[in-house]
C-alpha positions in Angstrom: 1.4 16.3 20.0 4.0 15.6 17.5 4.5 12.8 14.7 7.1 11.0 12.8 6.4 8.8 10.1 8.2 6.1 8.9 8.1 5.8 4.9 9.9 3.4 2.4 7.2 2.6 -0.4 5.2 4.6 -2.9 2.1 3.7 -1.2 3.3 4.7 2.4 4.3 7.9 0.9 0.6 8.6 -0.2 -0.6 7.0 3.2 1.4 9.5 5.0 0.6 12.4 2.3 -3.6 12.3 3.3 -2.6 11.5 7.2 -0.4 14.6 6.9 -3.2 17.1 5.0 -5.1 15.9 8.4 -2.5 16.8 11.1 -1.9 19.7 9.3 -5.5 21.1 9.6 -5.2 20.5 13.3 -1.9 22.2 14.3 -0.1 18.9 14.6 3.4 19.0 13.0 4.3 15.8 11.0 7.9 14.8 10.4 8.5 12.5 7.0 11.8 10.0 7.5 12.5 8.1 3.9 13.7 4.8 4.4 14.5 4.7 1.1 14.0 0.9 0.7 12.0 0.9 -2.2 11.7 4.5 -4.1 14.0 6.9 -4.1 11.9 9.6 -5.0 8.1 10.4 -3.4 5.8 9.3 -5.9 3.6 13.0 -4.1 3.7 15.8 -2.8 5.2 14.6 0.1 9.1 15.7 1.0 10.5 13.7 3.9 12.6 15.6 6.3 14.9 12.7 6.7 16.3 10.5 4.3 18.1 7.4 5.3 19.4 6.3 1.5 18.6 2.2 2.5 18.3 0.5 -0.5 18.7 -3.1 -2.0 20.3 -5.9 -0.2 18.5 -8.9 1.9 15.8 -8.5 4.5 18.5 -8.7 7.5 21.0 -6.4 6.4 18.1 -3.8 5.1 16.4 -3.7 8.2 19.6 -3.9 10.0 20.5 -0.6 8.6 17.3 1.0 9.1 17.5 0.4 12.6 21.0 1.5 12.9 19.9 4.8 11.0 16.6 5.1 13.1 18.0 5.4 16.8 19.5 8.4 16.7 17.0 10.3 14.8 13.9 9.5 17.0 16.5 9.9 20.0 16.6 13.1 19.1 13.0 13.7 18.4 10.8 11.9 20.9 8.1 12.2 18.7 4.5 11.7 21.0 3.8 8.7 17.7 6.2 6.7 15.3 3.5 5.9 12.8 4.6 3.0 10.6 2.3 1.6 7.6 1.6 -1.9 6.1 3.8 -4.5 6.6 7.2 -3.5 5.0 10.8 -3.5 6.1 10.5 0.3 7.0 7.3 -0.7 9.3 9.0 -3.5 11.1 12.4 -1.5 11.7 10.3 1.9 12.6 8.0 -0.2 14.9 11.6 -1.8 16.7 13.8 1.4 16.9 10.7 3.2 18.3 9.8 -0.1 20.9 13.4 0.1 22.3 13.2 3.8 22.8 10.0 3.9 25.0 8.4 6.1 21.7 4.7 5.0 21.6 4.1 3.0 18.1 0.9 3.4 15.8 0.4 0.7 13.0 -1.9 1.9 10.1 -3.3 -0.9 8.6 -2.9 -3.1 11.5 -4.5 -6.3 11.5 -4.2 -7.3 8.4 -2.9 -11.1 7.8 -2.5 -13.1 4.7 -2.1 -16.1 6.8 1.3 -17.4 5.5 3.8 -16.6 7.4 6.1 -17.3 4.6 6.1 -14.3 3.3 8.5 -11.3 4.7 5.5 -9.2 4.6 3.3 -11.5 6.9 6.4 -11.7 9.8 6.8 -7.6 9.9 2.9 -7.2 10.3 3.1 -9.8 13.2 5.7 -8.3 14.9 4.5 -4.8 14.4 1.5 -5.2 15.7 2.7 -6.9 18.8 5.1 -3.6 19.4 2.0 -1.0 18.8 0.0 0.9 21.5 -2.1 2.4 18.7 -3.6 -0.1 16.0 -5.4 1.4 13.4 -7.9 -1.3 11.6 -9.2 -1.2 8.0 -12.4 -3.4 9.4 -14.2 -5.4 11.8 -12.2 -8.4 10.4 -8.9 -7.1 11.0 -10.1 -6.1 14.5 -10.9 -9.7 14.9 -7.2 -11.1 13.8 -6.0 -9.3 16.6 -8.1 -10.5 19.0 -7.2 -14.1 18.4 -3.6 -12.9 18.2 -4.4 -12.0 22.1 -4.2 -8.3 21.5 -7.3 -6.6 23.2 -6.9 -3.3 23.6 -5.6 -0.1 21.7 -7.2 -1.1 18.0 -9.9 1.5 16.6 -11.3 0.9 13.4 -10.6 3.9 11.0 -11.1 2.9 7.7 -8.7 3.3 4.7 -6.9 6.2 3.7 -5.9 4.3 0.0 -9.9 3.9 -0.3 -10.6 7.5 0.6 -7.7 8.9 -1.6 -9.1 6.5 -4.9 -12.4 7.3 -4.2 -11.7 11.2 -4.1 -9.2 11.5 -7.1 -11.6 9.7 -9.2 -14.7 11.8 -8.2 -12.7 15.0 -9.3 -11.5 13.5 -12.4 -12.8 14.5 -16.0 -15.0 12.6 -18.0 -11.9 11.1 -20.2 -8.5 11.5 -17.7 -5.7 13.2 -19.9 -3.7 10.2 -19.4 -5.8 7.9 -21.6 -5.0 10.4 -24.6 -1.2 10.2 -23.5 -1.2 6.4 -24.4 -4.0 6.6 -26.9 -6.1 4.5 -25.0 -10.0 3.3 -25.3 -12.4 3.2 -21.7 -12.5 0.1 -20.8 -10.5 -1.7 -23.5 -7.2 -1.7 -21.7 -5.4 -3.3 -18.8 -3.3 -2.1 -16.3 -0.6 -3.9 -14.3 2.1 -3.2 -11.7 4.4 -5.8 -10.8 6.8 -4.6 -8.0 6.5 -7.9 -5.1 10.6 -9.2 -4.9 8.6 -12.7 -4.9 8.3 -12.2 -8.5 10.8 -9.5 -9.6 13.4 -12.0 -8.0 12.2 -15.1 -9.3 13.4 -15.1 -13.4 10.7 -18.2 -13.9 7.4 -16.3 -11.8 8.0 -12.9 -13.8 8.8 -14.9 -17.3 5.3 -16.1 -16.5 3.5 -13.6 -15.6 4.8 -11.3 -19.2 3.8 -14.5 -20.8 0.3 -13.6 -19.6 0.1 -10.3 -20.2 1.4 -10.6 -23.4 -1.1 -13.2 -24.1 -4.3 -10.5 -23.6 -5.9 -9.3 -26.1 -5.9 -5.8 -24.6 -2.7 -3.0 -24.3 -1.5 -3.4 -21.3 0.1 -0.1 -19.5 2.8 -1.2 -17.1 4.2 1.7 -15.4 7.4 0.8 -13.9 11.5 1.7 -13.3 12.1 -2.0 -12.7 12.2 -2.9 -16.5 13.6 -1.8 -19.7 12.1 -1.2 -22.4 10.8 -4.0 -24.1 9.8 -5.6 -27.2 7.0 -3.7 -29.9 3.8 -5.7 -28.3 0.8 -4.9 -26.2 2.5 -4.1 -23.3 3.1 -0.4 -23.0 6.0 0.1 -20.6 6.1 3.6 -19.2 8.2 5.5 -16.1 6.0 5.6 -13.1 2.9 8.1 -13.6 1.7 10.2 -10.6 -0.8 9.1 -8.1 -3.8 11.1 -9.3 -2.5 9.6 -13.2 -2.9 6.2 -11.7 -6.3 6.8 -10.7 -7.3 7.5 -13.9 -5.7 4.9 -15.3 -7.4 2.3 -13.0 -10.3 3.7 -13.3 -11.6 3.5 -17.1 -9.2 -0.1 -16.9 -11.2 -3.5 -17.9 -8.7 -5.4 -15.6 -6.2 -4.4 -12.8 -3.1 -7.3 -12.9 -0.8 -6.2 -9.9 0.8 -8.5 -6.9 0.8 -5.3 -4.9 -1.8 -4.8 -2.2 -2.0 -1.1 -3.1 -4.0 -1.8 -6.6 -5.8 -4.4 -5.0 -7.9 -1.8 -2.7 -8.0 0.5 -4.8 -9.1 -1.7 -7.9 -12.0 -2.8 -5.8 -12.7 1.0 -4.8 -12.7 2.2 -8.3 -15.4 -0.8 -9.2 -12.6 -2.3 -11.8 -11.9 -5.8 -11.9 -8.6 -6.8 -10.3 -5.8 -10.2 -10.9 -3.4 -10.8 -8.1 -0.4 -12.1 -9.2 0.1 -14.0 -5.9 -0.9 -16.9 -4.3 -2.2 -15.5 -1.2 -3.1 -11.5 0.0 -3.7 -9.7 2.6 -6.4 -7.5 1.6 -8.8 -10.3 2.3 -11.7 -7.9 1.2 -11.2 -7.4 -2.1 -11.6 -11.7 -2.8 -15.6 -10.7 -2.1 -17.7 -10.9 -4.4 -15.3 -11.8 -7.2 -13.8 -8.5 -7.9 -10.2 -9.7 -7.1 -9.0 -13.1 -7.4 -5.9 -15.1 -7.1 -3.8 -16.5 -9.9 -0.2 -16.5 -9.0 1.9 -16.8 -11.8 0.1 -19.1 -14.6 -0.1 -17.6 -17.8 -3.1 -19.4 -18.7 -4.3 -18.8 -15.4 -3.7 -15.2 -15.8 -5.3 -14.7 -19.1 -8.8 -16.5 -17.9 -9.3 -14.4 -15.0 -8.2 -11.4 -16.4 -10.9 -12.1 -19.6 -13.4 -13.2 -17.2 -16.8 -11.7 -17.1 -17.4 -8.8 -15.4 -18.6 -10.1 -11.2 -22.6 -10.0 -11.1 -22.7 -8.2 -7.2 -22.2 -4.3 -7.7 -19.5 -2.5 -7.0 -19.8 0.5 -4.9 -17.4 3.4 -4.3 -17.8 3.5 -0.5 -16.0 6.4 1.3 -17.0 8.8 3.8 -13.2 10.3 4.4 -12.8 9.6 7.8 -9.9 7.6 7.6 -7.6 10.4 8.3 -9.5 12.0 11.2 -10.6 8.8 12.9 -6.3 8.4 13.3 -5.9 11.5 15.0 -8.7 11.3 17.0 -7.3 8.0 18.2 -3.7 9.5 18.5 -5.6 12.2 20.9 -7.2 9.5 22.8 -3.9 7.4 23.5 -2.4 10.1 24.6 -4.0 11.0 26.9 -3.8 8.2 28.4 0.1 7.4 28.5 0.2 11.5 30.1 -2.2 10.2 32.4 -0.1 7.3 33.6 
């Protein structure tokens, strides 16, 4: 069996990184093709194969040139999988090149749904799903979406591989990460945010806001980003982006998580940190239980209560038993077998 992944954020990147350790262990090969959408470097230890260089521009003309990039490359690999991740451009355009080519498709992290189709995001999951012979679910609930969506067959329920990367990094870590002595930083007396959705790094009035809130903490706030500048001498600590296992430990001794990206959302509620979305709506429905993630938008005021608010009564546990990875290629195997047996 052989695999391509298709890759275009920091997060897939580390999605396909912990897949890859597992094909790897098993003799399958795993070919990486970069997007490029969104980073142009792997934020691990990850080195795609192929990199397409599609970067900035509108929704049609990105994907447009994704696809056009695509088609010959999987032409010429007839890969047994095109595994595409979350609910990006690089998902949606992986999930149609492959469709059109008769190359099987599976979706990790399929199933999930913020439920307003409003949103880019929420349109490539749809369709993505719809494409996929392999649908590999976070959780009963995602299982369930899809079975109202009509889709009954080909979903197994895996797990995260986000959850079990968090939950891994953090058990390894030391007592105080080096990190925190990088930015001089006190456990639990700091926040952490990423701000990355276009939503808000588009809109001049939604990201006015939410600085306006994070300025407004009483707390430094460590914002590792290459979308901004530097800025003025306040609380907010701008920095270049820090490595995955750096982020863990940085999330991890955090009071409060502020991020509109799904990525810190699971992981926040992995790590047993409170987390602030900085959107009205997400699809990681899970991490709303229990009060451990809640949604503000863009209010400064807003922003500031939740992020100050006391610390959610129900515990937090760090639940992973790293069977995310294997759980794929065990359903890879499975689906396999049955399109050689047709």
């Amino acid at each position: 069996m052989r695999v391509v992944s298709i890759v275009g954020a920091r997060s897939q990147f580390l999605k396909a990184a912990v897949l890859g350790a597992e094909l790897t262990r098993q003799g399958i090969p795993q070919i990486v093709v970069h997007t490029g959408s969104r980073y142009a470097d792997s934020p691990s230890d990850l080195e795609p194969d192929y990199n397409l260089e599609v970067a900035g521009g509108d929704h049609g003309r990105q994907t447009a040139e994704m696809l056009a990039l695509l088609e010959p490359i999987l032409r010429k690999l007839r890969p047994d999988f095109a595994v595409v991740y979350d609910g990006t451009n690089s998902a949606l355009a992986g999930a149609l090149t492959a469709a059109k080519l008769g190359i099987p498709i599976a979706h990790v992290e399929a199933g999930l749904r913020s439920l307003d189709r409003s949103i880019p995001e929420e349109i490539n999951r749809i369709v993505t799903d719809h494409l996929c012979s392999v649908l590999l679910v976070p959780d009963e609930r995602a299982l369930l979406q899809l079975k109202r969506e009509g889709i009954e067959s080909g979903a197994f329920i895996v797990g995260d591989l986000l959850v079990d990367f968090a939950v891994n990094v953090a058990a390894g870590l030391p007592p105080r990460p080096p990190i925190l002595d990088r930015f001089e930083l006190v456990s639990g007396a700091y926040a952490v945010a990423t701000i990355q959705a276009p939503a808000n790094t588009a809109d001049r009035n939604a990201l006015a806001g939410i600085i306006a809130g994070l300025r407004g903490l009483p707390l430094p706030v460590i914002l590792p980003t290459d979308i901004f500048g530097a800025g003025a001498r306040d609380n907010i600590i701008r920095c270049n982006p820090v490595s995955p296992v750096e982020m863990i430990g940085l999330l991890s001794h955090a009071r409060v998580v502020l991020t509109d990206s799904g990525f810190e959302q699971k992981q926040a509620r992995a790590l047993g940190v409170p987390c602030v979305t900085l959107r009205s709506e997400t699809e990681c429905i899970e991490t709303l239980e229990d009060g451990w993630n809640v949604l503000v938008a863009t209010n400064p005021r807003d922003i500031i209560a939740q992020a100050l608010r006391p610390l959610p009564s129900a515990p937090a546990e760090r639940q992973c038993d790293n069977l995310c990875a294997p759980l794929i290629v065990k359903a890879l195997h499975s689906r396999s077998e049955i399109a050689y047996a047709v």
